[in-house]
Chimera marker file (.cmm) of the C-alpha trace (Angstrom):
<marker_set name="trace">
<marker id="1" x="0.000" y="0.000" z="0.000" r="1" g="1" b="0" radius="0.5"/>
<marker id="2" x="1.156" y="3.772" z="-0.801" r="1" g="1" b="0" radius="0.5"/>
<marker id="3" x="0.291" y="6.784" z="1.235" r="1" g="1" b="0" radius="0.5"/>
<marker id="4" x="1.166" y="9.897" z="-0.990" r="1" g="1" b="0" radius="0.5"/>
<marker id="5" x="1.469" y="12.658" z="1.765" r="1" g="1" b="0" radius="0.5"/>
<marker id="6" x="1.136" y="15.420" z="-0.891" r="1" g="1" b="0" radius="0.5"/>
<marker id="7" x="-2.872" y="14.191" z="-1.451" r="1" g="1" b="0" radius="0.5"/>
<marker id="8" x="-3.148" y="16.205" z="2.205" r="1" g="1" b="0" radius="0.5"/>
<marker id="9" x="-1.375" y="19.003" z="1.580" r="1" g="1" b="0" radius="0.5"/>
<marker id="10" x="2.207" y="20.617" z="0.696" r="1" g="1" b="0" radius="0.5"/>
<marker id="11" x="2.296" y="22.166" z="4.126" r="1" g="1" b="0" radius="0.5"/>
<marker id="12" x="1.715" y="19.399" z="7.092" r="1" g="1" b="0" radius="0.5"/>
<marker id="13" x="1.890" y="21.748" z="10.039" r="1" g="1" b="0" radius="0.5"/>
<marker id="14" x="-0.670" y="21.447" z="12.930" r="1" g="1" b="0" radius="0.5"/>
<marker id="15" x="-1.765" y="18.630" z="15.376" r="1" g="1" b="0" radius="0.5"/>
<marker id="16" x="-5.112" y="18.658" z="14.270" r="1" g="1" b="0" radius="0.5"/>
<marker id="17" x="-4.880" y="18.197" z="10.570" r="1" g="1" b="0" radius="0.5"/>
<marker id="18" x="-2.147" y="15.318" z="11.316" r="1" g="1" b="0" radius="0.5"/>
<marker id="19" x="-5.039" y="13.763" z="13.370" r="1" g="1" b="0" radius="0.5"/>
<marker id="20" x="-7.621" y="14.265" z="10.630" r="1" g="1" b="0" radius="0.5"/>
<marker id="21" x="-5.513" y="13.317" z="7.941" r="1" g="1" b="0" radius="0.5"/>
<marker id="22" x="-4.594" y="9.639" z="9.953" r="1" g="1" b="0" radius="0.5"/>
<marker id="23" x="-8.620" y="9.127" z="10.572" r="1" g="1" b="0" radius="0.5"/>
<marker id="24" x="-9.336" y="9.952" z="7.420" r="1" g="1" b="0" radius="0.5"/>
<marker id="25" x="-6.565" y="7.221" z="6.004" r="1" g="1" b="0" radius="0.5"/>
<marker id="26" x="-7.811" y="4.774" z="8.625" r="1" g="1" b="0" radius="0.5"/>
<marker id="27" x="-10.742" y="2.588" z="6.825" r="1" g="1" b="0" radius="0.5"/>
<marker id="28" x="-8.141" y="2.446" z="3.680" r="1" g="1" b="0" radius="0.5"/>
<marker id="29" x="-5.618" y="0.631" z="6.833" r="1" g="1" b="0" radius="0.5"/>
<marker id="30" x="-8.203" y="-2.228" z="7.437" r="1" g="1" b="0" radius="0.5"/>
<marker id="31" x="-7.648" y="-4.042" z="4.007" r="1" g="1" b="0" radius="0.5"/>
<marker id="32" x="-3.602" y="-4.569" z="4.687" r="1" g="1" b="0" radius="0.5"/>
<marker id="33" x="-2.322" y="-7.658" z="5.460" r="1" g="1" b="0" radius="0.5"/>
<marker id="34" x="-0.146" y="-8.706" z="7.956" r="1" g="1" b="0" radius="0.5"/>
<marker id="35" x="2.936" y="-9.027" z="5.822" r="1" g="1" b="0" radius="0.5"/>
<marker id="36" x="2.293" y="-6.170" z="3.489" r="1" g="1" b="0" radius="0.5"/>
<marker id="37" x="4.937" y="-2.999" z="3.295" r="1" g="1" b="0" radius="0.5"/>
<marker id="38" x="3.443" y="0.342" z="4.066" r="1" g="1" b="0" radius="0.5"/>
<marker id="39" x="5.327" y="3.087" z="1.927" r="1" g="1" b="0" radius="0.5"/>
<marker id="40" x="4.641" y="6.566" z="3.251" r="1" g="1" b="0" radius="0.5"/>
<marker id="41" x="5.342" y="8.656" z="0.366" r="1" g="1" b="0" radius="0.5"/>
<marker id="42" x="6.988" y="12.357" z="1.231" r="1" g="1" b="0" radius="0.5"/>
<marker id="43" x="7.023" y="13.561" z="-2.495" r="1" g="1" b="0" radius="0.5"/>
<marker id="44" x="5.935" y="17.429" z="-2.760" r="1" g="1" b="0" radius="0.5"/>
<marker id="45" x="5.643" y="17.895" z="0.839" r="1" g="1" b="0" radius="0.5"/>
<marker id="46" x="7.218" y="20.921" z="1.444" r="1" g="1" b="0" radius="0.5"/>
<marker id="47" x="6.924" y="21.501" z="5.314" r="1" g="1" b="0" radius="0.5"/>
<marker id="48" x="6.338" y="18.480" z="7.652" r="1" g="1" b="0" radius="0.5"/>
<marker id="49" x="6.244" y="20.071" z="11.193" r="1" g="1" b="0" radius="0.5"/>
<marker id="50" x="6.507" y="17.702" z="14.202" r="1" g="1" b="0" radius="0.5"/>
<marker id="51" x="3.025" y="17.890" z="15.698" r="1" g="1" b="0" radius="0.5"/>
<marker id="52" x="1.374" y="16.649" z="12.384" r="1" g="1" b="0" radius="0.5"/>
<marker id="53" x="3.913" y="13.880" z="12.193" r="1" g="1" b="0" radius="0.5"/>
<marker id="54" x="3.355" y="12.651" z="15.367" r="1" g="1" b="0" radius="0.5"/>
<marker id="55" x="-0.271" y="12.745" z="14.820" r="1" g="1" b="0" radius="0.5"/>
<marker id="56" x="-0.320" y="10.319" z="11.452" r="1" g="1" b="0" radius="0.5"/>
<marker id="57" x="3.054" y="8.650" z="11.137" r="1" g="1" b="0" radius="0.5"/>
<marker id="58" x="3.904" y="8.169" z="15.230" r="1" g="1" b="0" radius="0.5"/>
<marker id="59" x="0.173" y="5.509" z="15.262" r="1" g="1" b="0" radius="0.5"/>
<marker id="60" x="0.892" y="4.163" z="11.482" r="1" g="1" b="0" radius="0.5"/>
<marker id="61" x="4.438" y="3.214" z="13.180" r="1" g="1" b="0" radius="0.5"/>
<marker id="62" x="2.658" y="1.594" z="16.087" r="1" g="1" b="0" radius="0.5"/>
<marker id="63" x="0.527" y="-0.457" z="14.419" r="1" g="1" b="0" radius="0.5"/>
<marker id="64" x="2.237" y="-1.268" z="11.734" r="1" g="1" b="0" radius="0.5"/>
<marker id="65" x="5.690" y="-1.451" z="12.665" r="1" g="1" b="0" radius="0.5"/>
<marker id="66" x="8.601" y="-2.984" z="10.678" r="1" g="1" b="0" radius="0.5"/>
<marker id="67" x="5.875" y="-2.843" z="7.666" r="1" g="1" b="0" radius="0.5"/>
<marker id="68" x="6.193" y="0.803" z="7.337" r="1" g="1" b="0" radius="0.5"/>
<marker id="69" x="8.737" y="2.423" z="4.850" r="1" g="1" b="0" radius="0.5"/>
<marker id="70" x="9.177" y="6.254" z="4.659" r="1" g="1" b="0" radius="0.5"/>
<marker id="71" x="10.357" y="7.559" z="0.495" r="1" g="1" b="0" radius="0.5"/>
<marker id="72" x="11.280" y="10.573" z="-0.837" r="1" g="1" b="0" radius="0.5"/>
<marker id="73" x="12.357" y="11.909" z="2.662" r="1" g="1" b="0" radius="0.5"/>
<marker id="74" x="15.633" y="14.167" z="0.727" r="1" g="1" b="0" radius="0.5"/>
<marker id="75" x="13.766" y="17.405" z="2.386" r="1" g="1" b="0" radius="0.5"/>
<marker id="76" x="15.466" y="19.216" z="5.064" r="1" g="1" b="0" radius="0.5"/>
<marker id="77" x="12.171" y="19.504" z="6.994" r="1" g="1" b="0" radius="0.5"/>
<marker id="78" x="10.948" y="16.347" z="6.669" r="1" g="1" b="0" radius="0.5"/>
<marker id="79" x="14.303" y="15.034" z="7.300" r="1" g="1" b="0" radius="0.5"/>
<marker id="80" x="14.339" y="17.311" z="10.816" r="1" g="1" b="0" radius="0.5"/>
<marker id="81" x="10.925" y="16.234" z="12.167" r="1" g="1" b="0" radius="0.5"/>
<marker id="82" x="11.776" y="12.543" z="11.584" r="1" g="1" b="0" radius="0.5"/>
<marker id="83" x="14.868" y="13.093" z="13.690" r="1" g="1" b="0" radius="0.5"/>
<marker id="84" x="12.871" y="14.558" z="16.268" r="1" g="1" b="0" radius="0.5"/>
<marker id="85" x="9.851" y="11.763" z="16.160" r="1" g="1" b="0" radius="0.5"/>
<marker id="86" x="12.590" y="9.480" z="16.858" r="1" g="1" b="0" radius="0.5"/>
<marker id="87" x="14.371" y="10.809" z="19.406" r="1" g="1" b="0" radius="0.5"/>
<marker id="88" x="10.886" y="11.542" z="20.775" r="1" g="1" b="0" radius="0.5"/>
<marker id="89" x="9.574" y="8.314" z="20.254" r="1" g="1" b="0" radius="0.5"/>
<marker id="90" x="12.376" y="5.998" z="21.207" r="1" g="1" b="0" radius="0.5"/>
<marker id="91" x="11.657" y="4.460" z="17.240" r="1" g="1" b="0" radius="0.5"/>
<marker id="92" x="13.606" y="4.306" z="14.297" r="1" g="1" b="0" radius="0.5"/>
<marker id="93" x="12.022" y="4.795" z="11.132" r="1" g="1" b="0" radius="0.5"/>
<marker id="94" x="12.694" y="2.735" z="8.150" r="1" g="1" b="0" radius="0.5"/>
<marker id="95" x="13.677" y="4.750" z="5.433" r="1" g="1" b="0" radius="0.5"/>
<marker id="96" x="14.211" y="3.549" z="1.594" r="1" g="1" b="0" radius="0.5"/>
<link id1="1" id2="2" r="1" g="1" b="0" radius="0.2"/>
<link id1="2" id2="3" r="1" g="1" b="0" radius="0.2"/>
<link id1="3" id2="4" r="1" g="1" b="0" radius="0.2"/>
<link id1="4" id2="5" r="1" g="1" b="0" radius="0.2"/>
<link id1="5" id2="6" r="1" g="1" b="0" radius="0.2"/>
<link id1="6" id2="7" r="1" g="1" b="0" radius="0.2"/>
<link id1="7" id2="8" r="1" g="1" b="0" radius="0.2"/>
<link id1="8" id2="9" r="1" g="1" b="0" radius="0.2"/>
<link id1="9" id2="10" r="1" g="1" b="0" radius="0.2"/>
<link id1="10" id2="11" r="1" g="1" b="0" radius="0.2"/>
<link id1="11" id2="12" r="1" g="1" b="0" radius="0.2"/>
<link id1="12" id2="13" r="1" g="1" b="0" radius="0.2"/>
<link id1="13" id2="14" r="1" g="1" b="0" radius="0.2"/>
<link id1="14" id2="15" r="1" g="1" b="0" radius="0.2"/>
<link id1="15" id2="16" r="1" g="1" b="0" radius="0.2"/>
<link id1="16" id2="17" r="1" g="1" b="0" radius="0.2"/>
<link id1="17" id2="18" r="1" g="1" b="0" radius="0.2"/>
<link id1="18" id2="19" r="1" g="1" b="0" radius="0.2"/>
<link id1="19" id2="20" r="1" g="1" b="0" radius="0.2"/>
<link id1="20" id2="21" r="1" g="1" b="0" radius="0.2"/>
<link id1="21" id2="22" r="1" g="1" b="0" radius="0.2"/>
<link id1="22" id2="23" r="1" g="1" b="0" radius="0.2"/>
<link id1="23" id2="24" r="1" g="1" b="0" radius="0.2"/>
<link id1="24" id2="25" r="1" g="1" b="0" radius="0.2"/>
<link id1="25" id2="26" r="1" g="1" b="0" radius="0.2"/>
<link id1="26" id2="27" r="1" g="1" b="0" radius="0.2"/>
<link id1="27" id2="28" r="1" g="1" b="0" radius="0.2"/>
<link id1="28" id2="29" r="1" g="1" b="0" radius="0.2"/>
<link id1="29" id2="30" r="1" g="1" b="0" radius="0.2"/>
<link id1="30" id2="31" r="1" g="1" b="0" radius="0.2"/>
<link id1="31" id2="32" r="1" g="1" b="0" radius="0.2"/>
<link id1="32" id2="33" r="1" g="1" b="0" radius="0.2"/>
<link id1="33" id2="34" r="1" g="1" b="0" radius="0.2"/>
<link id1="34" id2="35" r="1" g="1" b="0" radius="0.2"/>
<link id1="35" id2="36" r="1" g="1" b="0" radius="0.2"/>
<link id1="36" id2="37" r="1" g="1" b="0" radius="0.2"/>
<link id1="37" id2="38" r="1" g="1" b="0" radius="0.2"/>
<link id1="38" id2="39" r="1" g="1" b="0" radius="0.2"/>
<link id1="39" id2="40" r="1" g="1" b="0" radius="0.2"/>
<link id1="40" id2="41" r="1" g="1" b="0" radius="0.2"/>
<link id1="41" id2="42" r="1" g="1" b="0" radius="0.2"/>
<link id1="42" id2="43" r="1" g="1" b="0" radius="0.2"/>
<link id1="43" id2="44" r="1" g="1" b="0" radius="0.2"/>
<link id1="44" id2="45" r="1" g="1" b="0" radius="0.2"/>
<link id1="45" id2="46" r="1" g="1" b="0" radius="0.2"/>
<link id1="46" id2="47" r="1" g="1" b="0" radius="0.2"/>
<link id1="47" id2="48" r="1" g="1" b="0" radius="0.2"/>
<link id1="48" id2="49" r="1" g="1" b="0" radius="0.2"/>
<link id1="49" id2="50" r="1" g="1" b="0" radius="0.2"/>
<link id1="50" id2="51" r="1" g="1" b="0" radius="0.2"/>
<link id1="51" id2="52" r="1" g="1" b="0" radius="0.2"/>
<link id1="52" id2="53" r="1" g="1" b="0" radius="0.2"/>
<link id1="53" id2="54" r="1" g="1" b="0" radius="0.2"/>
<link id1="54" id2="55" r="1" g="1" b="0" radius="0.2"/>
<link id1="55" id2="56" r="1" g="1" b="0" radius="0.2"/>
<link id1="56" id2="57" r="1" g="1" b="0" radius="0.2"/>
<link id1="57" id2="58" r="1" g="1" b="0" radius="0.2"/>
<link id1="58" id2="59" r="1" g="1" b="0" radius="0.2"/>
<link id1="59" id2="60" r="1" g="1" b="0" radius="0.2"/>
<link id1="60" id2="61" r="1" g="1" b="0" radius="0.2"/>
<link id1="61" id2="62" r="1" g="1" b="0" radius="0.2"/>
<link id1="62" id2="63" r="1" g="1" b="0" radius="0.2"/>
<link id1="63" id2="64" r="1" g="1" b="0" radius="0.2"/>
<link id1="64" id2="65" r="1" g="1" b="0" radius="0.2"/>
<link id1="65" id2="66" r="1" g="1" b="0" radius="0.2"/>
<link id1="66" id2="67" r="1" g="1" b="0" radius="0.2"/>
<link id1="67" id2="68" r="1" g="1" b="0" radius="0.2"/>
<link id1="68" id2="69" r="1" g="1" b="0" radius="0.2"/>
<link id1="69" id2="70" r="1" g="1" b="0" radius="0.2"/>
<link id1="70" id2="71" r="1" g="1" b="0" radius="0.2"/>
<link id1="71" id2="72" r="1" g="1" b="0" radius="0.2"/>
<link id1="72" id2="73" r="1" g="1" b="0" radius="0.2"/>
<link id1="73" id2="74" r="1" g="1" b="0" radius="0.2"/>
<link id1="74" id2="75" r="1" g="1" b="0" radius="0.2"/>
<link id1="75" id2="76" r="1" g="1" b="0" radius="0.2"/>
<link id1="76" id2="77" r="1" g="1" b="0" radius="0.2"/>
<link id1="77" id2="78" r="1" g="1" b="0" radius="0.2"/>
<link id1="78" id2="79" r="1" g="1" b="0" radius="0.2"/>
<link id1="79" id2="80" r="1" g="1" b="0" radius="0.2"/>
<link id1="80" id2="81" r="1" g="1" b="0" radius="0.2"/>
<link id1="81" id2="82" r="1" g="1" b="0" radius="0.2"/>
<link id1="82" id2="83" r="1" g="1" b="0" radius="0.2"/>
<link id1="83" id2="84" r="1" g="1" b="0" radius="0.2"/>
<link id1="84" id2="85" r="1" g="1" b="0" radius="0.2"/>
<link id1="85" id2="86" r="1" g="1" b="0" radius="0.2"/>
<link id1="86" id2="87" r="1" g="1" b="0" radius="0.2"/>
<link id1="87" id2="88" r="1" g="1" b="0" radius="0.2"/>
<link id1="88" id2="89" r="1" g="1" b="0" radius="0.2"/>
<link id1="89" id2="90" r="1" g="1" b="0" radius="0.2"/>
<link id1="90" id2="91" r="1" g="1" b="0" radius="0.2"/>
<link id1="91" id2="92" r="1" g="1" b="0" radius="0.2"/>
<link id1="92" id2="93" r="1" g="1" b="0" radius="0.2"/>
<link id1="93" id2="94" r="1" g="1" b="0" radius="0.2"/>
<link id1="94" id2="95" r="1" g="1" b="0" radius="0.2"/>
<link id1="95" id2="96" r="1" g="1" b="0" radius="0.2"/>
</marker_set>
């Protein structure tokens, strides 16, 4: 399954819309399969800000764990807010 971020925005900045965006993506979740690779797609965001990342990709992570992969992450903020979810979160995201 592919998540393109862009499809909710160029900006990702506030808690809420992080929280909306993950409900919104949540009945497209309950077809995947155990074994199935999650790719979170990060091409055309332009600003990923902590509090919306920890709002869709810290409970993705959770529940899906190893079977998430994070693309096109090459942008300075996206590449920043990961670094903080992690040290945040104690979790290291896998990253192709």
């Amino acid at each position: 399954m592919k998540i393109a971020l862009k499809k909710f925005g160029t900006i990702l900045t506030s808690r809420q819309s992080g929280k909306e965006a993950f409900a919104a993506f949540g009945p497209s979740l309950q077809g995947v399969s155990s074994g199935e690779s999650i790719e979170v797609d990060f091409e055309g965001v332009i600003t990923l800000a902590p509090s919306w990342g920890d709002e869709f990709l810290t409970p993705l992570v959770e529940k899906y764990n190893g079977n998430v992969v994070l693309k096109n992450t090459g942008n300075p903020s996206v590449e920043a807010t990961l670094d903080i979810l992690e040290e945040v979160s104690k979790t290291k995201f896998r990253v192709e």
